[in-house]
Biotite code that builds the C-alpha atoms (Angstrom):
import biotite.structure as struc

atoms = struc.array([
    struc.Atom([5.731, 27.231, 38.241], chain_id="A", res_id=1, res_name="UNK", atom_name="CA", element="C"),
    struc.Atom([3.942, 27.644, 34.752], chain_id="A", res_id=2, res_name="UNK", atom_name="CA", element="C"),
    struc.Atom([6.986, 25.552, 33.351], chain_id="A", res_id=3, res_name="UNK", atom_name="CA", element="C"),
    struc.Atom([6.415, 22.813, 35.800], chain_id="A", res_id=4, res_name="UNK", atom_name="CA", element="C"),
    struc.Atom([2.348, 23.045, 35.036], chain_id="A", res_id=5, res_name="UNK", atom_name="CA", element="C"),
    struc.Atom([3.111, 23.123, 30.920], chain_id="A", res_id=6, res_name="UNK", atom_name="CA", element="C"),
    struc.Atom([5.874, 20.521, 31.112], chain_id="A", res_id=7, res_name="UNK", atom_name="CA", element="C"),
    struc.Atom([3.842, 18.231, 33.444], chain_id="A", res_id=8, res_name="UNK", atom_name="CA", element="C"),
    struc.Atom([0.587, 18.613, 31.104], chain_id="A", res_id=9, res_name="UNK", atom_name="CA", element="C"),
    struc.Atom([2.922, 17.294, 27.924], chain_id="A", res_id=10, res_name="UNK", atom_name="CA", element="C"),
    struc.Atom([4.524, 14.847, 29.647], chain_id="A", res_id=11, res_name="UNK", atom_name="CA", element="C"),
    struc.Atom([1.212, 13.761, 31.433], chain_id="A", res_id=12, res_name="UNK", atom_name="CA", element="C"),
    struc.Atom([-0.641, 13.517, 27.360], chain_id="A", res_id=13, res_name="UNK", atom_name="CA", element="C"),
    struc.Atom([2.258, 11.880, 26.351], chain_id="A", res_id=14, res_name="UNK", atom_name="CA", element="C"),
    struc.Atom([1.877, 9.075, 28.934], chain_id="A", res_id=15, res_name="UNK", atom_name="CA", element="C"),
    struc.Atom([-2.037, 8.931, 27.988], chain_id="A", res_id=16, res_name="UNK", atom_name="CA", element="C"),
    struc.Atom([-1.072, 8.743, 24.305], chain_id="A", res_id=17, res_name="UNK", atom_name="CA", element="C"),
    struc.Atom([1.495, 6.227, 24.583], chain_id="A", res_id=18, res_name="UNK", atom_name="CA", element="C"),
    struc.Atom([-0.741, 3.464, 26.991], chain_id="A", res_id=19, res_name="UNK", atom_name="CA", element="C"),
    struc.Atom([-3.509, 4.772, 24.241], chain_id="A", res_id=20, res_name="UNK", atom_name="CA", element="C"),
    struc.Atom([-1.181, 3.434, 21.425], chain_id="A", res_id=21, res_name="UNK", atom_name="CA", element="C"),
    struc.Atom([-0.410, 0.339, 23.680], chain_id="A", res_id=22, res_name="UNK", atom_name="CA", element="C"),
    struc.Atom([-4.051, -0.649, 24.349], chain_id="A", res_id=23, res_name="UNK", atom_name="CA", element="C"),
    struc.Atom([-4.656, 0.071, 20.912], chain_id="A", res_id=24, res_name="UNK", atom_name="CA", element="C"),
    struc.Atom([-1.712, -2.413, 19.379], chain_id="A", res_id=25, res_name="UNK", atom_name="CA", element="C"),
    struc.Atom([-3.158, -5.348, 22.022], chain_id="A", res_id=26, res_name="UNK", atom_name="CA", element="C"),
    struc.Atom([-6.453, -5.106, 20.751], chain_id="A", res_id=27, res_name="UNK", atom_name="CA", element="C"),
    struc.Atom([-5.137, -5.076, 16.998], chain_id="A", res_id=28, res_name="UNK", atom_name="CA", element="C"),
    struc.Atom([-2.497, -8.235, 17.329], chain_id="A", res_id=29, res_name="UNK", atom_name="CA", element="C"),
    struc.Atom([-4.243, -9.992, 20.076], chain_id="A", res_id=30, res_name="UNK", atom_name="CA", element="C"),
    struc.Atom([-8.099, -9.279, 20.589], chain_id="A", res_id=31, res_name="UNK", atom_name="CA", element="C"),
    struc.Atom([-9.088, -8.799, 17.138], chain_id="A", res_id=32, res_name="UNK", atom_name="CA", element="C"),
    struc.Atom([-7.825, -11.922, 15.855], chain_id="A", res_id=33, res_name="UNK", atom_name="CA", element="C"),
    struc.Atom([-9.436, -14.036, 18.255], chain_id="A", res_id=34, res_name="UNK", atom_name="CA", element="C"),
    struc.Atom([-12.681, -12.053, 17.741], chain_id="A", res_id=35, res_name="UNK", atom_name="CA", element="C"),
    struc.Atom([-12.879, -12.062, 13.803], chain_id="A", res_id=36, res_name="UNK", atom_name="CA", element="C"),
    struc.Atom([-11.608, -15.765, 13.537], chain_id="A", res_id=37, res_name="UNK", atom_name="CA", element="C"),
    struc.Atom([-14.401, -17.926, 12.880], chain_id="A", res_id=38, res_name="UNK", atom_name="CA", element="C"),
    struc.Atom([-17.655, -15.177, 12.273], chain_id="A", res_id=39, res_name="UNK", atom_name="CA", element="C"),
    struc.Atom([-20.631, -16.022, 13.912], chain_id="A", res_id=40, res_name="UNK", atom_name="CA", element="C"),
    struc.Atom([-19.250, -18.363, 16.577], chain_id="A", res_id=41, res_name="UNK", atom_name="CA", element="C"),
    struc.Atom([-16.216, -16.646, 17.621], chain_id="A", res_id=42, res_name="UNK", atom_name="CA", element="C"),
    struc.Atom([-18.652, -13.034, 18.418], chain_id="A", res_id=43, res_name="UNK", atom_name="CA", element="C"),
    struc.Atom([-20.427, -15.414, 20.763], chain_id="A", res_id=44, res_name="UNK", atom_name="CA", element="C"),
    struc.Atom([-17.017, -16.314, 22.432], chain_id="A", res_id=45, res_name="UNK", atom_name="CA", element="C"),
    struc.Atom([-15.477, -12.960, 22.469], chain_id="A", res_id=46, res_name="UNK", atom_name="CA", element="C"),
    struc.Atom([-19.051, -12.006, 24.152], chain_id="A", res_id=47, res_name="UNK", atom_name="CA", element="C"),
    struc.Atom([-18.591, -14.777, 26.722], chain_id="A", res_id=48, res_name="UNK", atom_name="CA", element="C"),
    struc.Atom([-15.130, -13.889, 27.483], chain_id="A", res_id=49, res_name="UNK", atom_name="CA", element="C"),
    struc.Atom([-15.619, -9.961, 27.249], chain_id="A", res_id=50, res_name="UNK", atom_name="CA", element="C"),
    struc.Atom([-18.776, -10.307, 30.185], chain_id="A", res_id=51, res_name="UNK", atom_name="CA", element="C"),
    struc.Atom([-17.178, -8.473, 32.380], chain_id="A", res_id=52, res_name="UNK", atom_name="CA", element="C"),
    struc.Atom([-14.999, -5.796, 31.017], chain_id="A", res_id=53, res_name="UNK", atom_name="CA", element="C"),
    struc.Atom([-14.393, -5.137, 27.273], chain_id="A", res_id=54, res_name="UNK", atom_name="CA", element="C"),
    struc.Atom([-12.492, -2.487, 24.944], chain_id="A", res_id=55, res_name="UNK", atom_name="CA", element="C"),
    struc.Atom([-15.954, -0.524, 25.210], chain_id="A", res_id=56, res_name="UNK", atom_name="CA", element="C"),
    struc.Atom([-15.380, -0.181, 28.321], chain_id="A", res_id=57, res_name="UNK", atom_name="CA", element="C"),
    struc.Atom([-11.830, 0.514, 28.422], chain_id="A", res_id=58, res_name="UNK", atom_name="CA", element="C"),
    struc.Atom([-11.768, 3.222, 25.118], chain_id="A", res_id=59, res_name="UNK", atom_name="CA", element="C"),
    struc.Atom([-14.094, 5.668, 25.575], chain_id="A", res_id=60, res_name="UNK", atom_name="CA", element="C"),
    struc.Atom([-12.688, 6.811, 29.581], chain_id="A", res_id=61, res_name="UNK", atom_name="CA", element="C"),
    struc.Atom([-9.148, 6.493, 27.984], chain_id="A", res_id=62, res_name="UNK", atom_name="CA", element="C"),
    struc.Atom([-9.644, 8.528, 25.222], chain_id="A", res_id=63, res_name="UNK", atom_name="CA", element="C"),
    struc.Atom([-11.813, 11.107, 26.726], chain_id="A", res_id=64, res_name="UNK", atom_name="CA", element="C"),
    struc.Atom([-8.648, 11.356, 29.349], chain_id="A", res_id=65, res_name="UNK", atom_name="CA", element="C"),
    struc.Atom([-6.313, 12.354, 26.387], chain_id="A", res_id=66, res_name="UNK", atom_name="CA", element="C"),
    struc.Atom([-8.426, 14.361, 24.365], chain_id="A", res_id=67, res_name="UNK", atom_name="CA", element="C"),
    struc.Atom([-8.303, 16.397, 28.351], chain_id="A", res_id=68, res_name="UNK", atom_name="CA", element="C"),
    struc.Atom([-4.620, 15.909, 29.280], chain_id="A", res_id=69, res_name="UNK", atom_name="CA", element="C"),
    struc.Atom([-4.305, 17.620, 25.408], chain_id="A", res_id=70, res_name="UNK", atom_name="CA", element="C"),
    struc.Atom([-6.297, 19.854, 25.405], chain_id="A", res_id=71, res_name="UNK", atom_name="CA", element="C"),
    struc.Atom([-4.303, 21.098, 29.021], chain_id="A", res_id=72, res_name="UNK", atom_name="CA", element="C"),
    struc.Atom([-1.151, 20.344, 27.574], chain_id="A", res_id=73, res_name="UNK", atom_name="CA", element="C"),
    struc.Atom([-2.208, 23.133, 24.183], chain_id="A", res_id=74, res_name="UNK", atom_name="CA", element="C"),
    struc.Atom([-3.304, 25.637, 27.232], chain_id="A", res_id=75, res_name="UNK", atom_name="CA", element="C"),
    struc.Atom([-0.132, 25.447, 29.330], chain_id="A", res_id=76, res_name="UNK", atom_name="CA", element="C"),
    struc.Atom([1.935, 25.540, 25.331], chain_id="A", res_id=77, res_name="UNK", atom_name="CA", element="C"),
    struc.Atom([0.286, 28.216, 23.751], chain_id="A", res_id=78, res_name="UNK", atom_name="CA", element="C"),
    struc.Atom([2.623, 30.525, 24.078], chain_id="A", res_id=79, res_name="UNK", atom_name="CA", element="C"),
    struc.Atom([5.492, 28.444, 22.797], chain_id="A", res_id=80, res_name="UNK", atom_name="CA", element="C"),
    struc.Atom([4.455, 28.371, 18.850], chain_id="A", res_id=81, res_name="UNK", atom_name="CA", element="C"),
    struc.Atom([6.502, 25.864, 17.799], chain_id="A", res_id=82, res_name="UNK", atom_name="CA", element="C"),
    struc.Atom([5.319, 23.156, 20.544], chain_id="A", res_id=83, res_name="UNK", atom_name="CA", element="C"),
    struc.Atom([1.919, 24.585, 20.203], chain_id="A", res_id=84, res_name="UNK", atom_name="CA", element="C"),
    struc.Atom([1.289, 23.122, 16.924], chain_id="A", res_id=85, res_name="UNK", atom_name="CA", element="C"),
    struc.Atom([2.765, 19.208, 17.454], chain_id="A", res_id=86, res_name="UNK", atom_name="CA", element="C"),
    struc.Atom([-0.157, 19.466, 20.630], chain_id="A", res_id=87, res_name="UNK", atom_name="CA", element="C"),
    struc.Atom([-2.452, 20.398, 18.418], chain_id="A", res_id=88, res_name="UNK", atom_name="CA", element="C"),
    struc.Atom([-1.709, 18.105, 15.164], chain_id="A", res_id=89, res_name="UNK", atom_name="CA", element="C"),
    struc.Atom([-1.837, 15.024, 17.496], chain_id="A", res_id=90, res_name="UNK", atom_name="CA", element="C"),
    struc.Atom([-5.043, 16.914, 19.427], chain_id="A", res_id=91, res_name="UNK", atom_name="CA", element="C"),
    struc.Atom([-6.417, 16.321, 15.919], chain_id="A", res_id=92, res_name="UNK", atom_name="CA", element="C"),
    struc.Atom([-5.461, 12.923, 15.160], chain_id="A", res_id=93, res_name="UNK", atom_name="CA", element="C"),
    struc.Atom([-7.385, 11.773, 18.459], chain_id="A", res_id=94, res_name="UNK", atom_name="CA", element="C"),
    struc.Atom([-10.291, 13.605, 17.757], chain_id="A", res_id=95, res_name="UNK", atom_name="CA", element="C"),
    struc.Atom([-10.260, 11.983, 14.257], chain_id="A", res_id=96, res_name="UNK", atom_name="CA", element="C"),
    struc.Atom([-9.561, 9.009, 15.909], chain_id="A", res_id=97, res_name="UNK", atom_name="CA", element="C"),
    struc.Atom([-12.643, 9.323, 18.479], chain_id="A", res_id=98, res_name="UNK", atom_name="CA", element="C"),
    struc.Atom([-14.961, 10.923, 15.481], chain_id="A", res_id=99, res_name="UNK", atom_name="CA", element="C"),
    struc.Atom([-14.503, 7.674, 13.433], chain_id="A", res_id=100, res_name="UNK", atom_name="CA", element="C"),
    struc.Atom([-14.922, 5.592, 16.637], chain_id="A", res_id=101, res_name="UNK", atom_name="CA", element="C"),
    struc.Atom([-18.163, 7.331, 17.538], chain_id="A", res_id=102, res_name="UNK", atom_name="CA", element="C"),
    struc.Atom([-19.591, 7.584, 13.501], chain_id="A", res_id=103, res_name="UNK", atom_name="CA", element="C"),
    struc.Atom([-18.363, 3.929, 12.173], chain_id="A", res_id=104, res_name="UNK", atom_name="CA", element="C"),
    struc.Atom([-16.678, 1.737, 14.552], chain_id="A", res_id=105, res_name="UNK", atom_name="CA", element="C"),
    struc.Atom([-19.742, 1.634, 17.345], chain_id="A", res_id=106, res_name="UNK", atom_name="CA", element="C"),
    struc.Atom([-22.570, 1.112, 15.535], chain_id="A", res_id=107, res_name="UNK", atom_name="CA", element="C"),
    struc.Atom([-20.722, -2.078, 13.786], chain_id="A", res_id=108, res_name="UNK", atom_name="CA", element="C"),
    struc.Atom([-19.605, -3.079, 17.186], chain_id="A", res_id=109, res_name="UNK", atom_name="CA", element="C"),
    struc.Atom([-23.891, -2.909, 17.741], chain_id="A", res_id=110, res_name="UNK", atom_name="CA", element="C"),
    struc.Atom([-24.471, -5.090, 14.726], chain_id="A", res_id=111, res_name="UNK", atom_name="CA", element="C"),
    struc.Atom([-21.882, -7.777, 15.710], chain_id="A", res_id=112, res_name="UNK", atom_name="CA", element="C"),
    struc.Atom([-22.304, -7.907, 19.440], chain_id="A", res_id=113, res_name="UNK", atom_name="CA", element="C"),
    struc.Atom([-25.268, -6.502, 20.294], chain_id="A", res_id=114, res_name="UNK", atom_name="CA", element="C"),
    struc.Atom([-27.851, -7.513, 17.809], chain_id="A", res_id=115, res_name="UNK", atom_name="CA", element="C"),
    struc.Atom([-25.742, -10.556, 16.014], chain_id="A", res_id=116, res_name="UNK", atom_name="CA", element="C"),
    struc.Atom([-26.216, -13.462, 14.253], chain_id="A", res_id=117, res_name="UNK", atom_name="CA", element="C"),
    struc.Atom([-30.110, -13.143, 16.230], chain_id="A", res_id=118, res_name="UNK", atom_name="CA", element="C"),
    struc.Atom([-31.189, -10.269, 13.797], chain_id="A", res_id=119, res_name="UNK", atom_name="CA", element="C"),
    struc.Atom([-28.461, -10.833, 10.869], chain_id="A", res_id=120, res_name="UNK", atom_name="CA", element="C"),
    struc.Atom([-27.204, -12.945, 8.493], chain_id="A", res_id=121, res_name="UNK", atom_name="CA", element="C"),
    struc.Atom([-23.637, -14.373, 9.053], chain_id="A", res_id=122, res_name="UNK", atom_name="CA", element="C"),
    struc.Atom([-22.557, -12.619, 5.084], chain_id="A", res_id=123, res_name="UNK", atom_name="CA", element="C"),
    struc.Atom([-24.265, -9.434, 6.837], chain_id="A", res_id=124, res_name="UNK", atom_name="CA", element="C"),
    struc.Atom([-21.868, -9.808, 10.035], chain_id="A", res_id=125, res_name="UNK", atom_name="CA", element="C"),
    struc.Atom([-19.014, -10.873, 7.948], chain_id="A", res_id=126, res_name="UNK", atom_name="CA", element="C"),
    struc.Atom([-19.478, -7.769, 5.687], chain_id="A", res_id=127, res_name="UNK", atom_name="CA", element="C"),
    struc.Atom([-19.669, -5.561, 9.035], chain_id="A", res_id=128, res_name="UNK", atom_name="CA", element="C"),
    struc.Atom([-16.569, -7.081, 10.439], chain_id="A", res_id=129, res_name="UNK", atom_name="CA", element="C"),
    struc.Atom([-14.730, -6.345, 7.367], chain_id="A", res_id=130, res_name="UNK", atom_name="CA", element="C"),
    struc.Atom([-16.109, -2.950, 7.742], chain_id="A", res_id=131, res_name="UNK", atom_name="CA", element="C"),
    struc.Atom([-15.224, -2.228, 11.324], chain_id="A", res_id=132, res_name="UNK", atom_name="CA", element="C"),
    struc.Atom([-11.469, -4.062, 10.305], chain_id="A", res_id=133, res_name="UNK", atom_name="CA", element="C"),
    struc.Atom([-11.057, -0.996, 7.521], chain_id="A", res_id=134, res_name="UNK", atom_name="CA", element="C"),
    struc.Atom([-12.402, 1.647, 10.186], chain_id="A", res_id=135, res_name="UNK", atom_name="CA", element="C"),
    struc.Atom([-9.971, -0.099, 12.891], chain_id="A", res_id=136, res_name="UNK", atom_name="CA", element="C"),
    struc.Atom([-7.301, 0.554, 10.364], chain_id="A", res_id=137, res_name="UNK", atom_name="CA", element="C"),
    struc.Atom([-8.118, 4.579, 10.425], chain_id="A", res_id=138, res_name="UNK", atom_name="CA", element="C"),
    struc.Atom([-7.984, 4.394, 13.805], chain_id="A", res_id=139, res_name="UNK", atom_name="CA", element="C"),
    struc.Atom([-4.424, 2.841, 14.520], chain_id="A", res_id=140, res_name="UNK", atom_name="CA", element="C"),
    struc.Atom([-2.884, 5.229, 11.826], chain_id="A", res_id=141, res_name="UNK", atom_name="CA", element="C"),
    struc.Atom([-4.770, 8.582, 13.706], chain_id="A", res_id=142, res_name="UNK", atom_name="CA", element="C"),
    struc.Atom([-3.412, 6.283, 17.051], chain_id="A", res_id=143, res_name="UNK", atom_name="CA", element="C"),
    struc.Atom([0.415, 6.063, 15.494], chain_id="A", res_id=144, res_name="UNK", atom_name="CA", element="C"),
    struc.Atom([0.554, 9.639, 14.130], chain_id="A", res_id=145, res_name="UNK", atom_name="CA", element="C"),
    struc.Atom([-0.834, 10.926, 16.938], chain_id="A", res_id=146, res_name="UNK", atom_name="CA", element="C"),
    struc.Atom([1.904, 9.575, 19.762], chain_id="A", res_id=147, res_name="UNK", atom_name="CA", element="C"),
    struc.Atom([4.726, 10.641, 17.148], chain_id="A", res_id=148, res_name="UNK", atom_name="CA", element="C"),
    struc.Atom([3.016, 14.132, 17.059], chain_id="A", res_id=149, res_name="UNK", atom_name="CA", element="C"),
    struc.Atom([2.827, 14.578, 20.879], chain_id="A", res_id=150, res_name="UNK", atom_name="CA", element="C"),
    struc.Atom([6.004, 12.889, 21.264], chain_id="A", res_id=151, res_name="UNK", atom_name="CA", element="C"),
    struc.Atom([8.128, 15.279, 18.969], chain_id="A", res_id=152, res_name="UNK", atom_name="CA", element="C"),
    struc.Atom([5.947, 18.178, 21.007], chain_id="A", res_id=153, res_name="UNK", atom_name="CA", element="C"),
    struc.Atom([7.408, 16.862, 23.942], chain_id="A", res_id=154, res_name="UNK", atom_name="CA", element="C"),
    struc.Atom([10.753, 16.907, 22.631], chain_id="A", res_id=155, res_name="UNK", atom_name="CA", element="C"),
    struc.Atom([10.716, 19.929, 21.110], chain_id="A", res_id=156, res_name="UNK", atom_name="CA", element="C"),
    struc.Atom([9.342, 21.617, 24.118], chain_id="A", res_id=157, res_name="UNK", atom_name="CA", element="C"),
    struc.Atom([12.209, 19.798, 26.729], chain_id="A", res_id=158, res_name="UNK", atom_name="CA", element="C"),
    struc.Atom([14.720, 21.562, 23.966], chain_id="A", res_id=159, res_name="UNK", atom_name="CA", element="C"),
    struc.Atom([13.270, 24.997, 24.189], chain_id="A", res_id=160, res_name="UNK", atom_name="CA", element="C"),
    struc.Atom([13.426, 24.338, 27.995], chain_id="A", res_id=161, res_name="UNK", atom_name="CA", element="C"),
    struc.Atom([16.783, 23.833, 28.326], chain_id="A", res_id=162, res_name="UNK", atom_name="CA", element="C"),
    struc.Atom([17.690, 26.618, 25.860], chain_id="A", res_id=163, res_name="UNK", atom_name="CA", element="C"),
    struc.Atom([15.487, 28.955, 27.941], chain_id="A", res_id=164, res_name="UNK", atom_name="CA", element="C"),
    struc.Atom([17.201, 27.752, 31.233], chain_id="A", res_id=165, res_name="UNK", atom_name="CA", element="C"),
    struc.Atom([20.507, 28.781, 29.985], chain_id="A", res_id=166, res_name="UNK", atom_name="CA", element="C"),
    struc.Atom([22.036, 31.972, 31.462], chain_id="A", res_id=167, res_name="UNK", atom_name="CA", element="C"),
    struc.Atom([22.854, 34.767, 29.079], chain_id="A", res_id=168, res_name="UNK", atom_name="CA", element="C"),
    struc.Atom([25.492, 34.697, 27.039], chain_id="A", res_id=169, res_name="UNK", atom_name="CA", element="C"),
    struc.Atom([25.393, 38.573, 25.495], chain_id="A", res_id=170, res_name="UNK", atom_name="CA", element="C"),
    struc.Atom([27.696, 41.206, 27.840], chain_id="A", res_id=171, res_name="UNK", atom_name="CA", element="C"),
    struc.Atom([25.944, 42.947, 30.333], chain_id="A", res_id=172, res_name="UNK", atom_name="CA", element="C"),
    struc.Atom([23.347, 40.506, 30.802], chain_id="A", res_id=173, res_name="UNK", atom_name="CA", element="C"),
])
């Protein structure tokens, strides 16, 4: 049973991680470039087109989800050292990943959509957009090293299963 639980929690943060990375790579190649096109005048469009759901709404539930499918995944692991520590290096890489979200990303995403071209400058939102583009950066290499991380965890925890699966081999086993 505690095999099922452990390899279902991995498998489980894996899947997080992976529509994580997804969401992450749509945003990057298809959102952003719409959104940072034309500065002021394209914020006002992404605003008009985001009314109803945007990637504030989507990233914060999604990554509060992995950081909890990881954190069960390290719990079900621990006793498996060498699949223990791939959970926990791309356990890191999210938190780094939310930490710089949280710190620099949100209160840029505040200047530009939020308060805007009503309480700043366009070289101010420019300057911020450039800003948020570097910190958006961090976050898609914490995003890309952390699926590799939890993916090689998964693999190297599906190899330990199937070693530890195997019946004896010594005599009189």
């Amino acid at each position: 049973m505690k095999q099922a639980l452990t390899f279902g929690s991995i498998a489980v943060h894996l899947w997080i991680q992976l529509i994580l990375l997804g969401s992450i790579f749509l945003d990057t190649f298809m959102v952003y470039p719409n959104i940072f096109h034309n500065i002021p005048a394209s914020f006002d469009t992404a605003m008009d087109f985001m009314a109803v759901a945007s990637p504030g709404t989507f990233f914060p539930p999604l990554g509060f989800l992995s950081i909890v499918s990881g954190a069960a995944a390290v719990v079900f692991s621990w006793n498996i050292k060498h699949v223990r520590y791939w959970i926990l290096s791309s356990m890191l890489m999210i938190i780094l990943e939310g930490v710089s979200s949280i710190l620099f990303a949100w209160p840029r995403n505040e200047i530009m959509f939020v308060e805007g071209s009503d309480m700043h400058s366009t070289a101010i939102l420019i300057q911020t957009a450039r800003e948020f583009l570097v910190v958006h950066g961090f976050r898609v290499a914490c995003n890309i090293a952390g699926s590799i991380l939890i993916y090689i965890g998964f693999l190297r925890y599906y190899q330990w299963k199937l070693t530890s699966d195997r019946p004896s081999t010594k005599p009189g086993a």
